[in-house]
C-alpha positions in Angstrom: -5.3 1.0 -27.4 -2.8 3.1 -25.0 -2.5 1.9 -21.2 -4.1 -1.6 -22.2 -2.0 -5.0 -20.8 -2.9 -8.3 -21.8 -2.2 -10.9 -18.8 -1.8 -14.5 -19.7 -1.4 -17.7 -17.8 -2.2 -21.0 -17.1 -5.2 -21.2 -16.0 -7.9 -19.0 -13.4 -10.9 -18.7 -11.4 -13.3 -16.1 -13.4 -15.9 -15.8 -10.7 -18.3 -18.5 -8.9 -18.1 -21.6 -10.7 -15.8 -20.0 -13.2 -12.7 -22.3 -13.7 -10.5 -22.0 -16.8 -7.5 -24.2 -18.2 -5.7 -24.9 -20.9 -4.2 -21.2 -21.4 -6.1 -18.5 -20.5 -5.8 -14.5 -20.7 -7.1 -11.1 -19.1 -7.3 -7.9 -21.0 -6.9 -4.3 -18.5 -7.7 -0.7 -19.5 -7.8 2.5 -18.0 -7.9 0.3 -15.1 -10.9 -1.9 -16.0 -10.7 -5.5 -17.3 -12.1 -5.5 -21.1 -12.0 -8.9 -22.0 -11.0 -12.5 -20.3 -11.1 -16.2 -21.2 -9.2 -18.9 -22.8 -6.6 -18.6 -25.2 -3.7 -15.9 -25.5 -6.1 -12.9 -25.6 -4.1 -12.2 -29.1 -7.0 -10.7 -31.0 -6.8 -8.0 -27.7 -3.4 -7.0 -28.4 -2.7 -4.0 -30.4 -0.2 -1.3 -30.9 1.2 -0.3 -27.5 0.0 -3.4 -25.8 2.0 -4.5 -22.9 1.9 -8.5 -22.7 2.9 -10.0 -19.7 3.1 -13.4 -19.7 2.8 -15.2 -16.1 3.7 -18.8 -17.5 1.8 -21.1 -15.6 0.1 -18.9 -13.0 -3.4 -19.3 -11.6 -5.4 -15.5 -11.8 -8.0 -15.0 -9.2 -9.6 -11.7 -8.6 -8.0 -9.4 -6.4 -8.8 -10.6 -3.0 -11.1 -8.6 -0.4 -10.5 -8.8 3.6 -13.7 -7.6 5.1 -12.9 -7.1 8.3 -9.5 -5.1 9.4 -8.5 -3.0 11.3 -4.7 -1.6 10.2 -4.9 0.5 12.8 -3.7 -1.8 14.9 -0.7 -2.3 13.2 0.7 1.4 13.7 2.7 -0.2 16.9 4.1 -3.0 14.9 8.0 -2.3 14.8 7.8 1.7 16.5 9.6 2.5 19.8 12.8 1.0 21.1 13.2 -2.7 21.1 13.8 -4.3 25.0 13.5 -7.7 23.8 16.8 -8.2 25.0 16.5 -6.3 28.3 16.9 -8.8 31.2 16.3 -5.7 34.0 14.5 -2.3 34.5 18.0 -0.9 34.5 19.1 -2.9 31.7 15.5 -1.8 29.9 16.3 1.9 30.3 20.1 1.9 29.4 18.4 0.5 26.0 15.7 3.4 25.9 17.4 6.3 26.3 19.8 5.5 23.6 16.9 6.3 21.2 14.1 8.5 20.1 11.3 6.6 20.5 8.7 8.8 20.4 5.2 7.8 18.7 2.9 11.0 18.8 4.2 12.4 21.7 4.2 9.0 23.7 7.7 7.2 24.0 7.0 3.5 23.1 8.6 0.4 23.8 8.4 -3.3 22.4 9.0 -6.7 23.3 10.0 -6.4 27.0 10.2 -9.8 28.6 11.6 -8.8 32.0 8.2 -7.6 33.1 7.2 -11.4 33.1 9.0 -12.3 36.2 8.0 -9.5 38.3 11.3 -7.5 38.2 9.7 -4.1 37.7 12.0 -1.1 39.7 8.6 1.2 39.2 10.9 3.9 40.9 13.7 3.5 38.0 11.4 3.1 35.6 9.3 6.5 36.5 12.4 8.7 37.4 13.9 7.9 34.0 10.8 8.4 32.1 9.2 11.4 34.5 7.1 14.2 32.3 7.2 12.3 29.0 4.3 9.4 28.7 5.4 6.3 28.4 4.5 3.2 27.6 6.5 -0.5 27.5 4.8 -2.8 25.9 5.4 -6.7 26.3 5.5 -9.2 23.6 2.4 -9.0 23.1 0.5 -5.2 23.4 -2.4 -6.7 26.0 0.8 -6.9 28.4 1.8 -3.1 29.0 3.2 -0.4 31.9 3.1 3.1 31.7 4.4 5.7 33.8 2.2 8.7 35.4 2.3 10.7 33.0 1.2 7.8 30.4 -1.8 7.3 32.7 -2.2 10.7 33.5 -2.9 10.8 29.6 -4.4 7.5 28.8 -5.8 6.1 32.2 -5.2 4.5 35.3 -3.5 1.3 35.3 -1.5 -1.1 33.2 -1.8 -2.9 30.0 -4.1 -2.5 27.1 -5.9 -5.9 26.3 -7.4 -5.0 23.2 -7.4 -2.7 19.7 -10.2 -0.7 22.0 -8.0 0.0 24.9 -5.4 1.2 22.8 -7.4 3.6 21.4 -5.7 7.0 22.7 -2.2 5.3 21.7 -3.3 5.2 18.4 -5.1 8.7 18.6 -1.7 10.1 19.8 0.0 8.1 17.1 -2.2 9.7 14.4 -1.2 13.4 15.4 1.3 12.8 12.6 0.0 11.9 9.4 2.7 10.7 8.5 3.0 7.8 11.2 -0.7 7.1 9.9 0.5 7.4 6.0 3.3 5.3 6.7 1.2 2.8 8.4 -1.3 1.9 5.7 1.3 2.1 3.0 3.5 -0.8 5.1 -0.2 -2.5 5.8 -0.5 -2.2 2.0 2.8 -3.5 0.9 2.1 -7.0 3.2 -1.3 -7.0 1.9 -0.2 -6.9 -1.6 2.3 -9.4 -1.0 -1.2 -11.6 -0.5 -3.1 -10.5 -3.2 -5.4 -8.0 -1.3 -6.7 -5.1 -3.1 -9.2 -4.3 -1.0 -10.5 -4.1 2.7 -12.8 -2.8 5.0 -11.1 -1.4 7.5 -12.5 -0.2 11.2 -11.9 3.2 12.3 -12.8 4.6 15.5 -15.3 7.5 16.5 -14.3 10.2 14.6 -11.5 7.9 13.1 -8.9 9.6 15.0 -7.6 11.2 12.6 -7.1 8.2 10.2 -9.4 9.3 7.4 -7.9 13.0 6.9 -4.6 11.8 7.0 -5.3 9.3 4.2 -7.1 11.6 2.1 -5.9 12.0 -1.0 -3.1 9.5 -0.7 -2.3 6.6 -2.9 -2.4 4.0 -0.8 -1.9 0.3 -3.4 -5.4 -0.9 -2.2 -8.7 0.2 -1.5 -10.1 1.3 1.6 -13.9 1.2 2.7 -14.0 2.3 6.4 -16.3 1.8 8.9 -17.0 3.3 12.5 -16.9 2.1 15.2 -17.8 4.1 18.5 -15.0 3.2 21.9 -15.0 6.0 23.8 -18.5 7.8 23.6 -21.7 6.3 21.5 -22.6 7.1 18.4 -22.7 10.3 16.5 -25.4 9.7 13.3 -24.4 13.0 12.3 -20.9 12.6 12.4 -21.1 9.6 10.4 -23.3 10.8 8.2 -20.9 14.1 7.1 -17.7 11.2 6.9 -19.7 9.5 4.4 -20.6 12.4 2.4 -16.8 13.3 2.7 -15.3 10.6 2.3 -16.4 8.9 -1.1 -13.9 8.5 -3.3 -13.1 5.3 -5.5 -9.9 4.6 -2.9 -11.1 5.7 0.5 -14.6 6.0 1.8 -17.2 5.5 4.2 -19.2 2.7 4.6 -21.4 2.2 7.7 -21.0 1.6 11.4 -20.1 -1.6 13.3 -21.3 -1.9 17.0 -19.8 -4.2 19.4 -21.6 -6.5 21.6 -19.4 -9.1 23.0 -15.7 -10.3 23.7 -14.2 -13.7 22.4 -15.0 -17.4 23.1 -11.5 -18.4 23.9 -10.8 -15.8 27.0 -14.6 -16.3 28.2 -15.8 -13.0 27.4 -18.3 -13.6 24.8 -21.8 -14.2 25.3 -22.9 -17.6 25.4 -26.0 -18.9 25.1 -26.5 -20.8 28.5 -25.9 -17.0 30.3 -23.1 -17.6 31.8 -21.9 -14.3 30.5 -23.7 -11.5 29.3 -22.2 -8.0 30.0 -24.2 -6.3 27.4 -27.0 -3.6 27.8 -28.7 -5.0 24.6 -31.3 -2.1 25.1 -28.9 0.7 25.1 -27.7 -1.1 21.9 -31.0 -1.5 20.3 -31.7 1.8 20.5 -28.0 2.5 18.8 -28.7 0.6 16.0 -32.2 1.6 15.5 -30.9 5.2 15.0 -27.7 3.9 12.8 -30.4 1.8 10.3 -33.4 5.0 10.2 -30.2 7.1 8.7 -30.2 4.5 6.2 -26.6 4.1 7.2 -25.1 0.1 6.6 -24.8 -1.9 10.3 -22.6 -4.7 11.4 -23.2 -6.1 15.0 -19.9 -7.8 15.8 -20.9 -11.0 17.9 -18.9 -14.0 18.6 -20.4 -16.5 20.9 -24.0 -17.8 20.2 -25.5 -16.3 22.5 -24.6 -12.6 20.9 -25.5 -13.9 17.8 -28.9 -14.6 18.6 -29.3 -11.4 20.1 -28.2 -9.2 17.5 -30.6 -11.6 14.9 -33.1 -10.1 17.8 -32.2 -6.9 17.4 -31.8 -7.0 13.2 -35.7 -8.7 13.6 -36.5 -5.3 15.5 -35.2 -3.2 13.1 -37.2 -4.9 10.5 -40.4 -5.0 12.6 -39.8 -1.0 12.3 -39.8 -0.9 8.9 -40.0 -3.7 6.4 -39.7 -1.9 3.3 -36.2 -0.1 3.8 -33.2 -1.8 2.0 -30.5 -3.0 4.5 -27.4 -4.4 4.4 -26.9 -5.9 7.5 -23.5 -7.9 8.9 -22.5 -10.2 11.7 -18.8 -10.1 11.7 -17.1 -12.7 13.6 -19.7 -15.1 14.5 -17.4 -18.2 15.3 -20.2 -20.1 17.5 -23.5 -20.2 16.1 -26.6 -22.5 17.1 -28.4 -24.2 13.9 -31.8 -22.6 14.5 -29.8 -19.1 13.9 -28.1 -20.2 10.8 -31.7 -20.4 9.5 -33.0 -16.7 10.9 -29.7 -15.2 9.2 -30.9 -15.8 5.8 -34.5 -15.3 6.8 -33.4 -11.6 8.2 -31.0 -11.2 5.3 -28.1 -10.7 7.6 -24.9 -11.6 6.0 -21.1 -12.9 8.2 -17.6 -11.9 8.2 -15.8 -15.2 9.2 -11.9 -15.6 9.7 -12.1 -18.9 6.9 -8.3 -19.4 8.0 -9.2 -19.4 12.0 -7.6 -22.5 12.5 -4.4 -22.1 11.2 -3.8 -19.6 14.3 -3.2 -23.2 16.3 0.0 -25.3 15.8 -2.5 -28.3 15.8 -5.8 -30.1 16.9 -4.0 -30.4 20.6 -2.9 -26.6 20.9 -6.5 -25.4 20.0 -9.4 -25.0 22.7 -12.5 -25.2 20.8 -12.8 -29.3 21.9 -11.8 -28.5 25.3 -14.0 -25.5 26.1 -17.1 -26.1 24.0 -17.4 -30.0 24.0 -19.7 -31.2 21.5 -21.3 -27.5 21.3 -18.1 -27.3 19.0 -19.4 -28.4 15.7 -21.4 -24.3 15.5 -17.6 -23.0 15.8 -16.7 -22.1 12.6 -19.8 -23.7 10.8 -19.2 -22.8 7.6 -21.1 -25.4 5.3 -24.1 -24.5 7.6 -23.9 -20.7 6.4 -23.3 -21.4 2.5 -26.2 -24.4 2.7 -28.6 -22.0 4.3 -27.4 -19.3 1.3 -26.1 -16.8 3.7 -23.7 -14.6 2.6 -20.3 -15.4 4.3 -17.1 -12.8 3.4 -13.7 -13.8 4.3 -12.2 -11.9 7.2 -9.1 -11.4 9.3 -9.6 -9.3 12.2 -6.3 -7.9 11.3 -3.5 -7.5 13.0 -5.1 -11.2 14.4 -4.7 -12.7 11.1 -3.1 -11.4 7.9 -5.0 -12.2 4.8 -3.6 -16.1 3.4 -5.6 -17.5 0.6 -4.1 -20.7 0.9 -4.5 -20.8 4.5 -7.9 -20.0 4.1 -8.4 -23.7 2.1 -6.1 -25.1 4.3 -8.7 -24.2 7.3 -11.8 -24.2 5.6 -11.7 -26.4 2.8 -9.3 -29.6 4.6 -9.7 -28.2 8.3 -6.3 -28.5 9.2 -4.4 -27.1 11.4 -0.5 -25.3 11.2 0.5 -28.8 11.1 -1.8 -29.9 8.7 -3.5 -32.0 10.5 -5.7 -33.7 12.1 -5.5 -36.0 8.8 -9.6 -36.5 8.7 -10.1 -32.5 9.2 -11.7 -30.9 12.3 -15.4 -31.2 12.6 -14.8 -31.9 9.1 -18.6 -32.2 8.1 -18.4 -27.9 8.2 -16.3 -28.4 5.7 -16.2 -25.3 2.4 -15.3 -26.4 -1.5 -12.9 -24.6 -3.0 -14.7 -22.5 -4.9 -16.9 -21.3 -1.6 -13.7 -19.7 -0.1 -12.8 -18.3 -3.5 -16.5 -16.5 -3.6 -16.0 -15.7 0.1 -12.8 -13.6 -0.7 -14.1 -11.8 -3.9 -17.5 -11.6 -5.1 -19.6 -11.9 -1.8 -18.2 -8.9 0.0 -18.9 -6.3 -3.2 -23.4 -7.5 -2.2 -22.5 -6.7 1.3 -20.9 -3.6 0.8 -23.5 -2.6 -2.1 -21.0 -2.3 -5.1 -22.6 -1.4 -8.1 -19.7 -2.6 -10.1 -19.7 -6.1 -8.8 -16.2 -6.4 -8.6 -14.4 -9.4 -7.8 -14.8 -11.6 -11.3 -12.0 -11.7 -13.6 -14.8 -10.2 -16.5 -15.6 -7.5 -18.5 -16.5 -4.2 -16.4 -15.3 -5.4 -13.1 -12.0 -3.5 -11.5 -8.7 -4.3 -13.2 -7.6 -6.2 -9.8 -6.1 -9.3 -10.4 -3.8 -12.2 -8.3 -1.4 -14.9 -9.9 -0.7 -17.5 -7.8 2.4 -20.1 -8.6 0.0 -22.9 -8.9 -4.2 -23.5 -9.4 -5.3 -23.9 -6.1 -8.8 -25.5 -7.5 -6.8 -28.5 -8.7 -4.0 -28.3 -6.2 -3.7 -30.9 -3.3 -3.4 -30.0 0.4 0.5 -29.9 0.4 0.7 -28.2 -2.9 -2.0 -25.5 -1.8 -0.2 -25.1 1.7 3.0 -24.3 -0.3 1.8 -21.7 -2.8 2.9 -18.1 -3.0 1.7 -15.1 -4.6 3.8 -14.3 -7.6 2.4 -10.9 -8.8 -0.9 -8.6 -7.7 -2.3 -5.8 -10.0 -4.4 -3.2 -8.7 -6.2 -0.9 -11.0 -4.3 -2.5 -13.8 -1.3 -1.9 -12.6 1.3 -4.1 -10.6 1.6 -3.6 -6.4 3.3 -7.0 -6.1 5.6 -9.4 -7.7 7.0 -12.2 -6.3 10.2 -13.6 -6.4 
């Protein structure tokens, strides 16, 4: 029995409804779990066997973010750092003393000094004159470039969102390796969670992401899909990436459309009009091409009003054709209206939700659902609504918004707290998830969305040797006790990606 391990531990959580105690065990070969259940898995140990014993660890299934974008992480840490850079002058003395260059593009990080209007434009684009460049504030919607930055990437300054900073990151990927290196850091802090798997966004043509990551172990699994920025749609581009990229690590999925912005900065469609920047007809007509290739849609919507009209558009798409298997996604959805909740599962449209949303917000004061939706507030992040109308809800994390936090994710959904823990009755606690919801939500619902075959995400027989051991059981675990627990060792394939310290 050569390249088997036999995990054991405490106890785990097998699949929906699956919780074992009492000593349980989890046999891996060739990558693919054989056997699991209670007891020591002894009668699965042969000559050659590894045994690793996790003491009292809790095994979950390898956990699955549905909605990433690592991308967007291929500025963390690059370019010089100007954090401490009180003036322009200051800033550049810093600059020059390194190569900062990014695909061509010199990047900077961090730069505070911006904030009080203390730009010297003319220092800053005689130091910097012929080579773009591009500062970029504590936060990357808060940028300046020079002229030959916008010469390259557009007129004027800052890049508010993963979209905008599309060319950056097409420059960036004109080295493979900055993309390489990207994912495998992405992959590291995702295995330090217990991810083994994402959907991840690419853009257009994926910028050169995909090639780049062809062939390359990467510690995790990546299912892509496209998402058009700069021009619409290309079916026939999407379809040759799927037929190209297929492999059990890296391929294609389907295509996600934007419709709206965000709730929070008043860009996202509500449903009493007061914004509504999208030409839903021009996007009809996108997604009836995307679903006659037979090609997996998502419509990312985030206020209820989007929502409701991409259920419209989902409704068409059906009217077209009623006898065509879908798979049809909603990612984001953070407002939705009750009557909706109902037309989901009626349309068979399935949600990507960040479950750990509220753990972005120090506490119940610091967070502006209350504030800015009044009582409209009990559809934001509605997740008993979803599961009690049997839609399918995946866990998701936007990422670089959110990293992927299992515990946080109970913390939010399951107690709706806040960073602080608090409120101590929960937020609009009614929409609260059980345990084992957010559990399902980060394993076994995203493999029906995604139209796995292998249905993986159980800790059983058949399903992908990907497995997480927490330091305690997070079924049994109170709110303090789940807020404090840490990954201690994630296996991938049957073999380890992460351990703990």
């Amino acid at each position: 029995m050569s390249g088997r391990t036999v995990y054991t531990a405490e106890s785990m959580w097998t699949g929906p409804g699956g919780h074992l105690t009492g000593g349980v065990f989890v046999a891996v070969e060739d990558g693919t779990i054989t056997a699991s259940g209670p007891g020591d898995g002894s009668a699965h140990r042969g000559t050659g066997t590894e045994h690793v014993d996790l003491c009292g660890a809790f095994l979950t299934p390898g956990l699955h973010d549905n909605h990433t974008f690592v991308t967007g992480t291929v500025l963390e840490g690059r370019g010089t750092d100007l954090s401490g850079a009180a003036t322009t002058d200051d800033a550049l003395a810093r600059w020059v003393t390194e190569d900062a260059r990014v695909g061509g593009v010199a990047l900077a990080r961090g730069w505070r000094g911006a904030a009080d209007a203390v730009v010297d434009r003319s220092a800053f684009e005689a130091a910097t004159a012929g080579v773009p460049t591009v500062w970029f504030g504590a936060d990357t919607g808060e940028a300046w470039r020079n002229a030959a930055a916008r010469a390259r990437f557009g007129d004027g300054d800052g890049f508010p969102d993963n979209e905008s900073l599309a060319p950056v990151f097409s420059a960036a990927a004109e080295d493979p390796r900055i993309v390489v290196d990207t994912y495998r850091r992405a992959g590291r802090r995702l295995a330090s969670a217990g991810v083994t798997s994402i959907k991840d966004v690419v853009f257009d043509d994926s910028l050169g992401v995909l090639p780049a990551l062809e062939g390359k172990d990467l510690g995790f699994t990546v299912t892509a899909v496209v998402q058009p920025v700069r021009r619409r749609i290309d079916i026939d581009e999407v379809q040759r990436m799927r037929e190209r990229y297929r492999a059990p690590g890296l391929r294609v999925h389907g295509v996600k459309l934007m419709t709206d912005g965000i709730v929070p900065d008043g860009t996202a469609t509500l449903l009493d009009g007061t914004v509504d920047v999208v030409d839903w007809q021009t996007l009809l007509d996108d997604a009836r091409a995307v679903d006659a290739a037979g090609i997996p849609l998502t419509l990312n919507a985030d206020g209820d009003g989007a929502v409701r009209h991409s259920l419209d558009v989902f409704a068409d798409l059906l009217a077209d054709d009623r006898d065509r298997p879908r798979r049809w996604t909603i990612s984001d959805a953070s407002l939705v209206h009750p009557q909706d909740v109902v037309r989901m599962r009626a349309l068979g449209v399935g949600v990507e939700v960040y479950l750990q949303f509220l753990q972005l917000f120090p506490s119940a004061a610091d967070a502006f659902m209350d504030d800015l939706l009044g009582d409209r507030a009990e559809g934001f992040n509605a997740f008993r609504s979803l599961v009690d109308a049997r839609v399918t809800v995946t866990a998701g994390t936007d990422l670089p918004l959110l990293w992927p936090d299992l515990p946080g994710s109970i913390v939010a959904a399951v107690y709706r707290r806040f960073a602080d823990l608090g409120p101590a009755v929960g937020w609009r606690s009614a929409q609260a998830l059980t345990v084992d919801e957010v559990l399902t939500a980060w394993t076994v619902a995203p493999s029906a969305l995604l139209g796995d075959v292998d249905r993986p995400g159980r800790l059983a027989a058949g399903a992908p040797g990907d497995l997480v051991a927490f330091d305690r059981d997070l079924v049994v675990s109170d709110l303090q006790s789940v807020a404090a627990a840490r990954v201690v060792r994630t296996v991938r394939a049957g073999r380890t990606v992460h351990r703990g310290g």
